[in-house]
C-alpha positions as CSV (number, residue, x, y, z in Angstrom):
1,X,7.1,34.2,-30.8
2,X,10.5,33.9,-28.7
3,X,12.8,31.2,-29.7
4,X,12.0,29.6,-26.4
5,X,8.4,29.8,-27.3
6,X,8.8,27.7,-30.6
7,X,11.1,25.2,-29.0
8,X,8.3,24.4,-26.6
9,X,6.1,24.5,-29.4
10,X,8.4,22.0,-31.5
11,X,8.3,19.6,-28.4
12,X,5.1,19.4,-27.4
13,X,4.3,18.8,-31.2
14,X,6.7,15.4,-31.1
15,X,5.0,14.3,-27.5
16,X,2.1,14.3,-29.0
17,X,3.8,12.1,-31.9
18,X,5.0,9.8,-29.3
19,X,1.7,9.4,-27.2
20,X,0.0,8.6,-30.8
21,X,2.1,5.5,-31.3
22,X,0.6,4.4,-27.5
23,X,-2.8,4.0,-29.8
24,X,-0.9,1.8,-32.2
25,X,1.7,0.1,-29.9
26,X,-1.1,-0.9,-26.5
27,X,0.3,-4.5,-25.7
28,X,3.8,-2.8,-25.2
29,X,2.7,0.0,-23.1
30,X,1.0,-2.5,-21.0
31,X,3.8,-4.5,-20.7
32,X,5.6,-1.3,-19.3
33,X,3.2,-1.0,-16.8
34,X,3.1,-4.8,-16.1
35,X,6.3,-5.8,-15.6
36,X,7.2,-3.9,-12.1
37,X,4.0,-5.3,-10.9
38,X,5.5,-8.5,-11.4
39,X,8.7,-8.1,-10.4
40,X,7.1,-6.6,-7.0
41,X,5.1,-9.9,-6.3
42,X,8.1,-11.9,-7.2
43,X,10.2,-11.0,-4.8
44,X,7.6,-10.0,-2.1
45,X,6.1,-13.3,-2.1
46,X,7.4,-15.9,-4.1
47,X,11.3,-15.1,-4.0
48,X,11.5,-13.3,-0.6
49,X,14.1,-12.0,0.1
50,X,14.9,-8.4,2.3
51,X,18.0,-10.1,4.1
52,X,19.5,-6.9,6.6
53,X,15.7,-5.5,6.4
54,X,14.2,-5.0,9.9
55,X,10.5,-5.3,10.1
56,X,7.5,-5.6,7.7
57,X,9.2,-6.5,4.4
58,X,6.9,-5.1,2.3
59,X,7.4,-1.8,4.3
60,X,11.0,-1.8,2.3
61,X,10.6,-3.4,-0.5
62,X,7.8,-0.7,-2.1
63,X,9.6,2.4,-2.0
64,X,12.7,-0.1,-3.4
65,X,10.8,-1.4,-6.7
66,X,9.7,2.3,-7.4
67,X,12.7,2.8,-7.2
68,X,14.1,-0.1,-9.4
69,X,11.1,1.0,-12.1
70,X,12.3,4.5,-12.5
71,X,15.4,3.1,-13.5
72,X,14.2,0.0,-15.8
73,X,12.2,0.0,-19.2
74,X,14.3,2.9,-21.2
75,X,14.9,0.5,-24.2
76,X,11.6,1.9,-25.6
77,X,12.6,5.3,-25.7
78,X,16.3,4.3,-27.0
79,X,15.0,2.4,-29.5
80,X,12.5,4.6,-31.0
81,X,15.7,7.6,-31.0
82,X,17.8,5.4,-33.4
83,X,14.7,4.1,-35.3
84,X,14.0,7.7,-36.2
85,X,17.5,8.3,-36.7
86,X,17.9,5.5,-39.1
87,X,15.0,5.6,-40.8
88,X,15.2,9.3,-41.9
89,X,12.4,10.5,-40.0
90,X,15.1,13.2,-38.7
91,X,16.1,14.5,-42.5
92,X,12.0,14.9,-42.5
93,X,12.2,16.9,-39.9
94,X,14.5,18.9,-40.8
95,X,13.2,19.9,-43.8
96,X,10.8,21.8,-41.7
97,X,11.6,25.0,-39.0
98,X,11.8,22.7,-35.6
99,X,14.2,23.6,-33.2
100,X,17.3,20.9,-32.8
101,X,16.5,18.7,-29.9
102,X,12.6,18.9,-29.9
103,X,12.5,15.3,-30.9
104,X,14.6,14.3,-28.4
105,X,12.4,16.4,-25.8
106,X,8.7,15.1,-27.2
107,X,9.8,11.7,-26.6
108,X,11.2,12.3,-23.0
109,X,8.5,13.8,-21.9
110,X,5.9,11.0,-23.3
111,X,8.4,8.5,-21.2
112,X,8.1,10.4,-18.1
113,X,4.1,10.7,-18.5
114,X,4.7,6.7,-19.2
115,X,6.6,7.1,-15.7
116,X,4.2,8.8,-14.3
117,X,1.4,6.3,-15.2
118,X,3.7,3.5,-13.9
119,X,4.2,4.9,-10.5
120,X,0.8,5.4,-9.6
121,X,0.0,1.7,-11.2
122,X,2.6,0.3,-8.7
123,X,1.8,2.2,-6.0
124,X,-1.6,1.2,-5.9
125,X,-0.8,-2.4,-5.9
126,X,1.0,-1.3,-3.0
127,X,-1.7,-0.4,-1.3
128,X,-3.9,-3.2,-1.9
129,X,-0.9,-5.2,-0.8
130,X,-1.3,-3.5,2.5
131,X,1.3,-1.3,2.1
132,X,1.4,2.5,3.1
133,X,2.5,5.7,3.1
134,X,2.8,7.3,6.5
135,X,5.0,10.8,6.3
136,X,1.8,13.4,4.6
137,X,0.9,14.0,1.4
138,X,3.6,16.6,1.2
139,X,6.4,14.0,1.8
140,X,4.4,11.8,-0.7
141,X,4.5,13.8,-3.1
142,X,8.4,14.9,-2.4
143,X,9.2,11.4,-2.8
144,X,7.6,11.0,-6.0
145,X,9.1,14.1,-7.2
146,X,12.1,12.2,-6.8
147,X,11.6,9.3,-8.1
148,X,10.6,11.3,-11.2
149,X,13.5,13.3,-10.9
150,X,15.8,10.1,-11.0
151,X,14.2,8.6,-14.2
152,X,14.8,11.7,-15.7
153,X,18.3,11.9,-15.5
154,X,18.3,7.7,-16.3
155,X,16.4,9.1,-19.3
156,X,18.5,11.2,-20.6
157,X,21.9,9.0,-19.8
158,X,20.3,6.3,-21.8
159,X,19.5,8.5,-25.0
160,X,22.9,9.6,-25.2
161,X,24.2,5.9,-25.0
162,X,21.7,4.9,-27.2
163,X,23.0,8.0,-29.8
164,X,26.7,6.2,-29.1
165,X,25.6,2.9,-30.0
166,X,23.6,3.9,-33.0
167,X,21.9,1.1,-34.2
168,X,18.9,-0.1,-32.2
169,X,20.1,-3.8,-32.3
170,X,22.9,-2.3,-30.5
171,X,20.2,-0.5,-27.6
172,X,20.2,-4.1,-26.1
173,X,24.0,-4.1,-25.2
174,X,23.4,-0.5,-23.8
175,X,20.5,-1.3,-21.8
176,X,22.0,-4.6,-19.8
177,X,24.1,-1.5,-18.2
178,X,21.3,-0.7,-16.2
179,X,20.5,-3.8,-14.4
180,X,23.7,-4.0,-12.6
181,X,22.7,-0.4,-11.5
182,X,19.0,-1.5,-10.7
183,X,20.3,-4.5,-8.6
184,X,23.5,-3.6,-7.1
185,X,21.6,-1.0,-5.1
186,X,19.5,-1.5,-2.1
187,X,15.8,-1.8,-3.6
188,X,16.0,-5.4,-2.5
189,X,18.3,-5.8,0.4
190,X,20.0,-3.7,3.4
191,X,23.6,-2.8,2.5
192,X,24.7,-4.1,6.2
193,X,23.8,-7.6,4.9
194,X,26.9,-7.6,2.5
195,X,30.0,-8.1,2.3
196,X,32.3,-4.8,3.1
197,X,32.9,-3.7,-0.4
198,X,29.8,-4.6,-1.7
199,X,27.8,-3.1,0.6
200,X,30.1,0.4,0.3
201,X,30.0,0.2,-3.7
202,X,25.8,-0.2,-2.8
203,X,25.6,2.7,-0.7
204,X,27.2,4.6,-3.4
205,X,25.0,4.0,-5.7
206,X,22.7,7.5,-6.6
207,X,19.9,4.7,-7.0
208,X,20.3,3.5,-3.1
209,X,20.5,7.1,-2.3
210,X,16.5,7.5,-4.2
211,X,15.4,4.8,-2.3
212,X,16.8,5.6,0.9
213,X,15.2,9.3,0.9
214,X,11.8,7.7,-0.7
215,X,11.7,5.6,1.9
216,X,12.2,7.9,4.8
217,X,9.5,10.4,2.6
218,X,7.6,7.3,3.1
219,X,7.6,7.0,6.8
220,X,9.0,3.3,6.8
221,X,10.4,2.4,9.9
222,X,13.9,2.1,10.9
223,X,14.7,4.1,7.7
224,X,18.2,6.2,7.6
225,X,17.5,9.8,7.3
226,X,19.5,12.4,5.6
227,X,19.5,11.0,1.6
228,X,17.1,13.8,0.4
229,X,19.7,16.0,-0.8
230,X,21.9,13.3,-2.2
231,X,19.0,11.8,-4.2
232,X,18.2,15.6,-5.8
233,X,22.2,16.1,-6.4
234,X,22.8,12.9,-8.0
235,X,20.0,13.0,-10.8
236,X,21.1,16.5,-11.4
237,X,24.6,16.0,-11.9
238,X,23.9,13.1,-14.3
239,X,21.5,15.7,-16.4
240,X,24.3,18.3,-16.7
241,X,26.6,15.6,-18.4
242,X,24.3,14.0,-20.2
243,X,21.6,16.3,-21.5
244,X,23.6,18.7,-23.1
245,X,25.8,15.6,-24.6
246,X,22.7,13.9,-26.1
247,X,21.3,16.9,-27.7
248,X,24.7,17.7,-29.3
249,X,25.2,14.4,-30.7
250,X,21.8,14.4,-32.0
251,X,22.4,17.1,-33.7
252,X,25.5,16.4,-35.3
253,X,24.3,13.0,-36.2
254,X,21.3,14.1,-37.6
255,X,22.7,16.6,-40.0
């Protein structure tokens, strides 16, 4: 087989490691798929909210918290990267002929199928909400190929931060970075509702740029066009920084 062939191989081998522990580890898999439905009835009904937004709230406030989800709920993968690099689970595996970087692959790919899963959970209470989806299956479907796309790149900046901080008592510190990128975005609220600098630094944010283009994939009303190619640069430019700066530190951490 081609080297590409056995590093496939390799990582496909540890996704199927990291779907086994969703056997032993249920309640916090549920919890993952939990916790955005909850934060979605929060602030749809008992919080409100959606000051700037124009129309049906709940019009906005979907595409927003699929959004918000794609970028929330890394500390599991984080976590189980230091475990396994502080445990020795990695000098196991080196012992053996894997490629370098196909644990860090078979545990992105089990998130995004946890993604995956968590999307179409939300989505659906969506719909029983009474929300929907009005541009076509095709823009549907581009839209969740973005939101995918963004958690991705999240992904992968979080497992490099998590291979900085080392420790997973330390994940915790790492992971309160991404709430101020979850909220100071507009998931929740219209940027033209904010203050001048706050609204600018929201409008910058490659999250507000996901939602934006999700939402005019979406159909909802009133929605600014013109976001789709800023939502696919922005995840892409993160992944060329931090992908190849993950699987290097892995590596040399590891050896």
């Amino acid at each position: 087989m081609s080297a590409s062939a056995y590093a496939l191989a390799d990582s496909w081998t540890m996704t199927r490691r990291e779907l086994a522990r969703w056997r032993r580890q249920p309640v916090q898999v549920a919890v993952g798929l939990v916790f955005p439905v909850m934060l979605l009835l929060m602030f749809g009904y008992l919080v409100g909210g959606g000051r700037g937004v124009t129309g049906d709230y709940l019009d906005y406030l979907v595409p927003g918290m699929l959004a918000l989800t794609m970028a929330f709920g890394l500390e599991g993968t984080m976590i189980a990267v230091t475990q396994d690099l502080g445990k020795g689970v990695i000098d196991r595996f080196r012992s053996m002929p894997m490629t370098d970087g196909a644990v860090l692959v078979g545990r992105s790919a089990a998130d995004m199928l946890q993604s995956a899963l968590a999307l179409a959970v939300l989505t659906g209470v969506g719909y029983a909400l009474g929300w929907r989806a009005h541009g076509g299956l095709p823009a549907f479907l581009g839209a969740v190929g973005l939101l995918l796309l963004f958690r991705f790149a999240m992904l992968w900046t979080g497992i490099h931060l998590a291979l900085v901080a080392g420790k997973p008592e330390m994940v915790t510190a790492v992971q309160i970075l991404v709430w101020p990128v979850g909220f100071l975005s507009n998931a929740l609220a219209a940027p033209g509702s904010m203050p001048g600098w706050l609204g600018t630094a929201v409008e910058w944010n490659p999250m507000s740029h996901t939602a934006t283009a999700v939402r005019d994939l979406f159909g909802t009303p009133g929605t600014e066009s013109g976001h789709v190619w800023p939502a696919v640069v922005w995840p892409l430019v993160l992944l060329a920084v931090f992908f190849p700066l993950a699987v290097r530190r892995f590596a040399g951490l590891s050896r």
